[in-house]
TIMI-463007 format. One line per 8 residues: number of its first residue (from 0); for each residue x, y, z of C-alpha. Coordinates in nm, 2 decimals, padded with zeros to 4 digits. Example, Ala and Ser with C-alpha at 12.3 -4.5 7.8 and 13.67 -1.06 7.14 Angstrom:
<pts>
0	01.23/-00.45/00.78; 01.37/-00.11/00.71
</pts>
This chain:
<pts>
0	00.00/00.00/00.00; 00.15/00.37/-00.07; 00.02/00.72/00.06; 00.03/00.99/-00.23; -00.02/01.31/-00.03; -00.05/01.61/-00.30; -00.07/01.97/-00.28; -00.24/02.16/-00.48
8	-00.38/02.48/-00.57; -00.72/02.58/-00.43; -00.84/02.67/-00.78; -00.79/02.33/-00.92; -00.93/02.15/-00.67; -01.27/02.09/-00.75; -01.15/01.97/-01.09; -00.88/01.74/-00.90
16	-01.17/01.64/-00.70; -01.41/01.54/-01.01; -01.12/01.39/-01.18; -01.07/01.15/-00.89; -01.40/01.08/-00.84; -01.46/01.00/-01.17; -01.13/00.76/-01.21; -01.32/00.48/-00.91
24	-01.08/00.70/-00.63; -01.39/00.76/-00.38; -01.19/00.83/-00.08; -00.91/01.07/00.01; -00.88/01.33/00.34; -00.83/01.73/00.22; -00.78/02.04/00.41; -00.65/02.36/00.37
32	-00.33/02.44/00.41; -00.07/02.73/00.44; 00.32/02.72/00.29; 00.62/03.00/00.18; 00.70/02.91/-00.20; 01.01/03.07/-00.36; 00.83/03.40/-00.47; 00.88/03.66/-00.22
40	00.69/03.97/-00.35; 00.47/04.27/-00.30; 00.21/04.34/-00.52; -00.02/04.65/-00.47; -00.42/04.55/-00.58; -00.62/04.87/-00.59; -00.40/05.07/-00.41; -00.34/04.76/-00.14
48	-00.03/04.63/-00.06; -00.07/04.22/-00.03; 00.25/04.02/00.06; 00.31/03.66/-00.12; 00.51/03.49/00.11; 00.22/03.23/00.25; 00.09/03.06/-00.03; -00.32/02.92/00.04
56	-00.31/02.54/-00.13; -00.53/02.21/-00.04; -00.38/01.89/00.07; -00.48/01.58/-00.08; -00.43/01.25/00.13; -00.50/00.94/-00.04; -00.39/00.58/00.07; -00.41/00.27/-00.23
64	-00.32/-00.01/-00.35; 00.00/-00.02/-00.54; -00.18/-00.11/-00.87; -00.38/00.25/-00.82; -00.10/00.43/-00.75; 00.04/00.56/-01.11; -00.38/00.63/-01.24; -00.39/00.86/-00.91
72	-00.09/01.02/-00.98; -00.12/01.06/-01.35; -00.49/01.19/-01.26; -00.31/01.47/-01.05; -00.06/01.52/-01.29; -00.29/01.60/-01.58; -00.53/01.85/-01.42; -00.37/02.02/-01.11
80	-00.08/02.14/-01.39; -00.12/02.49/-01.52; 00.24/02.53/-01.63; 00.35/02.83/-01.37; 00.56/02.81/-01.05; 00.34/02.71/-00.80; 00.15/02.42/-00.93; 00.22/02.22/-00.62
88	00.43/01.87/-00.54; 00.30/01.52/-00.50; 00.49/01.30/-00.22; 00.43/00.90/-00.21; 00.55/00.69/00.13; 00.48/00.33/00.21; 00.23/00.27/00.42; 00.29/-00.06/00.65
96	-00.03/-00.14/00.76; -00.41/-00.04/00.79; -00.67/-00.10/01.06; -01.04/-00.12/00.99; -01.23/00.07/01.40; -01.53/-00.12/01.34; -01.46/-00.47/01.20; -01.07/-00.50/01.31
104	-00.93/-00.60/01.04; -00.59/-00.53/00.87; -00.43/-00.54/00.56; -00.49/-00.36/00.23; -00.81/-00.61/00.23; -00.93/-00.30/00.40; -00.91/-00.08/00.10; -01.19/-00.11/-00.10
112	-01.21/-00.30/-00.44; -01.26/-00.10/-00.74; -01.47/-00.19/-00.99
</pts>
């Protein structure tokens, strides 16, 4: 089993989130998250001055099979990429085992088969 933990913009996530959906990945934890990128500007909106440094992006935690691993990536890949700095990273770990609360089981016959 493998954990892909991606971050992302916040404007491509409801298309990340379709595109999942729609590729038999039903389950995966998001939240919001906050991160300094390389850009380190000032930019004045309307006579405001906003600062760059934190960087608003969504965190994507998903935990698979290895045969889903690559389609989940590639499915990332192709719609969170818009080209420019700041399109996010993608990070995959092993995971060494999984625990079902209610029945008690373990192993990645916890996961649920896809279709």
């Amino acid at each position: 089993m493998k954990k892909i933990e991606a971050i992302i913009r916040k404007t491509k996530f409801e298309e990340v989130k379709s595109a999942l959906l729609s590729s038999d990945i039903d389950w995966f934890e998001y939240h919001d998250v906050h991160g300094i990128g390389q850009s380190r500007q000032e930019r004045i909106y309307r006579g405001v001055q906003y600062n760059t440094d934190v960087i608003e992006r969504v965190a994507l935690t998903i935990v698979c099979r290895e045969m889903f691993v690559e389609p989940t990536i590639k499915v990332i890949l192709n719609v969170a990429h818009t080209g420019e700095i700041g399109d996010g990273r993608i990070f995959l770990s092993e995971v060494i085992d999984t625990y079902s609360i209610r029945t008690g089981e373990n192993g990645d016959t916890v996961l649920r088969d896809k279709k």
